[in-house]
C-alpha positions in Angstrom: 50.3 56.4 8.9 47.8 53.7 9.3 44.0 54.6 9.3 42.4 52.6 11.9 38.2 52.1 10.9 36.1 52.5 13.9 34.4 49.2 14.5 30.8 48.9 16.5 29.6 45.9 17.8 26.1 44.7 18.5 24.5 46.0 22.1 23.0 43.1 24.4 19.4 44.8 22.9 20.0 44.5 19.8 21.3 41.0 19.8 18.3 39.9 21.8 16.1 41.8 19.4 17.5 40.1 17.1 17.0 37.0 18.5 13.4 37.2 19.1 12.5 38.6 15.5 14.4 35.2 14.2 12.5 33.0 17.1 9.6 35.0 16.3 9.8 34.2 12.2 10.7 30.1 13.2 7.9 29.5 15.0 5.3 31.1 12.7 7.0 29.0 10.3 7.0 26.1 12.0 2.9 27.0 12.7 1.5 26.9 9.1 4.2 24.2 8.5 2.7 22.0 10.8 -1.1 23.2 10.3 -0.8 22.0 6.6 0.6 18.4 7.9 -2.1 18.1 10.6 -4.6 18.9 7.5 -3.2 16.1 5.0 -3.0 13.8 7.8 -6.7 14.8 8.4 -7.3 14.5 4.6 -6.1 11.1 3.9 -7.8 9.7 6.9 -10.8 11.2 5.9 -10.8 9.4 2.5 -9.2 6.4 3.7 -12.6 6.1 5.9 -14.4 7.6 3.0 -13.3 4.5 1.0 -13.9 2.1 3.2 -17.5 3.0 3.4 -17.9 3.6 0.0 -16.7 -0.3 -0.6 -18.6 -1.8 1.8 -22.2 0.2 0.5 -21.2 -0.9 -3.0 -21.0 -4.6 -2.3 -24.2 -4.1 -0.3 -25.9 -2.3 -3.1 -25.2 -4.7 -5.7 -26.3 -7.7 -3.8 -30.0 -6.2 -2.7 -30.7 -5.1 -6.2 -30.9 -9.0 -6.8 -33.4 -9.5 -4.6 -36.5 -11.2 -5.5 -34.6 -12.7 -8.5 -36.1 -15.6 -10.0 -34.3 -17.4 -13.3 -37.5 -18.9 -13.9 -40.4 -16.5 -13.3 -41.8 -15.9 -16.3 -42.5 -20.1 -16.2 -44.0 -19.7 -12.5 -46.6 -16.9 -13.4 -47.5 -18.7 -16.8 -48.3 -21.6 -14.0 -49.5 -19.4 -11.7 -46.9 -20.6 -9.0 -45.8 -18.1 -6.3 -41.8 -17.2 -6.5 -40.1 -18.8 -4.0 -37.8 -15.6 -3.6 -40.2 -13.4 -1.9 -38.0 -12.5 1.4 -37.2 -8.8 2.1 -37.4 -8.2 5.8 -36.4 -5.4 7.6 -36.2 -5.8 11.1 -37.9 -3.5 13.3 -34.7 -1.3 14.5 -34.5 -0.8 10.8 -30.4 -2.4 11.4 -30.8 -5.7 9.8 -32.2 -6.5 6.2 -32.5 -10.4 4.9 -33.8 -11.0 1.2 -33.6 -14.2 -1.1 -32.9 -14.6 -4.5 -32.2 -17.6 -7.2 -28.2 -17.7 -7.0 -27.7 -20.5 -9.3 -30.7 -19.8 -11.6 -32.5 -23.1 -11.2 -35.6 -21.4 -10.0 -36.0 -23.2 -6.1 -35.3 -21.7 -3.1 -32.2 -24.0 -1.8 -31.5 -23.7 2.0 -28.8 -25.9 2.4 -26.0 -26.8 -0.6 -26.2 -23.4 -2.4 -27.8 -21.3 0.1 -30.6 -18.6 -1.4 -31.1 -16.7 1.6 -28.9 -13.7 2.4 -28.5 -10.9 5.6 -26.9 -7.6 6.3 -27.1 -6.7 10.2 -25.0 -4.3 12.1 -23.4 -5.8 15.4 -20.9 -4.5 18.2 -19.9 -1.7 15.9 -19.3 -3.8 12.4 -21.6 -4.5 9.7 -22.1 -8.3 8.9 -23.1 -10.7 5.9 -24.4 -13.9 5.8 -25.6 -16.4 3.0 -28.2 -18.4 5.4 -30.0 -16.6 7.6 -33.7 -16.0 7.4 -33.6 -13.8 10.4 -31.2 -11.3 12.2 -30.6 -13.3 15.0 -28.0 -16.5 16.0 -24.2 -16.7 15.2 -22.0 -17.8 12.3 -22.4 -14.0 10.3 -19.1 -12.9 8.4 -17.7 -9.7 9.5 -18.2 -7.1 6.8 -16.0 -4.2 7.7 -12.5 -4.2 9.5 -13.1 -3.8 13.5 -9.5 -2.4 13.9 -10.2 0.5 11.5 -13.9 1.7 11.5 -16.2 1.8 14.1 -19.6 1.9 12.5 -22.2 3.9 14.7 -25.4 3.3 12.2 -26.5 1.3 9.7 -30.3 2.0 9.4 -32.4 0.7 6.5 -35.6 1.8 5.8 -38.5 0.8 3.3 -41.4 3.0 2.7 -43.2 0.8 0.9 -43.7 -1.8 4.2 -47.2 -0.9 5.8 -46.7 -1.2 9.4 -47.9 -4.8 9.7 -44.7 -5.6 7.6 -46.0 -6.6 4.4 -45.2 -4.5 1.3 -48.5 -2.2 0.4 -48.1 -1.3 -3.3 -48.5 -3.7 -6.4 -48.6 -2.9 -9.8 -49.1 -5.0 -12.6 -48.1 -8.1 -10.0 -44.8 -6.3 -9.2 -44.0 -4.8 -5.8 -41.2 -2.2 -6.3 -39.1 -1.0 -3.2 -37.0 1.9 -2.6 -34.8 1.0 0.2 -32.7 3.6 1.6 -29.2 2.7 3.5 -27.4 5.0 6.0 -24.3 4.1 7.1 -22.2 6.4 9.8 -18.6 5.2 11.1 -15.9 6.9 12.3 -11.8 5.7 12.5 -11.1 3.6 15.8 -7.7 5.5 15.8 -9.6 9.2 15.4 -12.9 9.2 16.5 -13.1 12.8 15.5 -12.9 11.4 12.0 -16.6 10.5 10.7 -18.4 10.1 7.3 -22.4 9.5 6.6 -23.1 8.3 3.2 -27.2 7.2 2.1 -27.4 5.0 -0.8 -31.1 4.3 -2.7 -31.8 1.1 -3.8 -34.6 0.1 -6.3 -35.6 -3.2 -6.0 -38.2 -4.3 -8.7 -37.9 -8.5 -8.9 -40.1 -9.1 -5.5 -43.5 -10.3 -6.1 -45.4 -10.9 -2.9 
């Protein structure tokens, strides 16, 4: 005799049921799979633009603290000469600074062949350089920071040791000291939502004016 073993199948219910447990488990899945890729993505931009920034305050950093540099002034003050090299300017929307300094060491302020006078400005949403301005205004600056990446929003410097007739107001011993402080904001052209602030302070003791 042969036994025959009942056999139950799945009711429409519980096969839907089923279904929208397994839906259900996907898509939360899928949720915290994609939440963790939006947050690397938003990551690596971040420090991508966070580099960028960094690089470009460096190089800016480095230059000023040259400022006021002068090869040969221990020879000018034993002659009593003023330094040539006495340029730091901040212009009054505090978004341009222009300084001078001896490049090649041979203690004169050259303007044309090895040009001593240098400029960072911020213009249509890019910092710029240049190596022969005296002033932030006029063409023929070098574009600092990439246009197709960053947008940069602020680049404000300040010096708190300008009086408000623009003249630096404390000496001592003959040597003017500056703090200059540098704020830079930008954000990603691709990503606005993507911005970084970072300040920088910059001693610079070599101006004597």
């Amino acid at each position: 005799m042969k036994l025959y073993r009942s056999q139950r199948a799945f009711s429409l219910i519980e096969l839907l049921i089923s279904i929208t447990i397994g839906l259900f488990m996907t898509t939360t899945a899928l949720t915290i799979y994609l939440s963790i890729v939006k947050a690397d993505s938003d990551n690596l931009k971040l420090i991508r633009l966070n580099q960028d920034l960094r690089a470009t305050m460096g190089l800016i950093v480095r230059d000023l603290r040259r400022a006021g540099f002068n090869a040969h002034a221990a020879e000018d003050i034993i002659d009593a000469k003023a330094s040539p090299f006495q340029t730091l300017n901040v212009d009054t929307d505090n978004s341009c600074i222009n300084y001078s300094y001896d490049l090649n060491e041979d203690g004169i302020l050259n303007t044309k062949k090895n040009k001593e006078n240098f400029a960072f400005r911020l213009n249509a949403g890019a910092i710029e350089s240049s190596r022969s301005k005296t002033d932030c205004t006029n063409t023929g600056w070098a574009t600092l920071t990439d246009k197709f990446l960053t947008n940069i929003s602020v680049f404000n410097v300040t010096d708190p040791d300008i009086d408000d007739d623009g003249n630096p107001g404390i000496t001592s011993n003959g040597v003017t000291s500056h703090q200059i402080t540098i704020t830079i904001t930008a954000n990603l052209i691709r990503d606005t939502a993507v911005t970084r602030t970072i300040t920088e302070i910059v001693e610079v003791r070599n101006v004597e004016i």
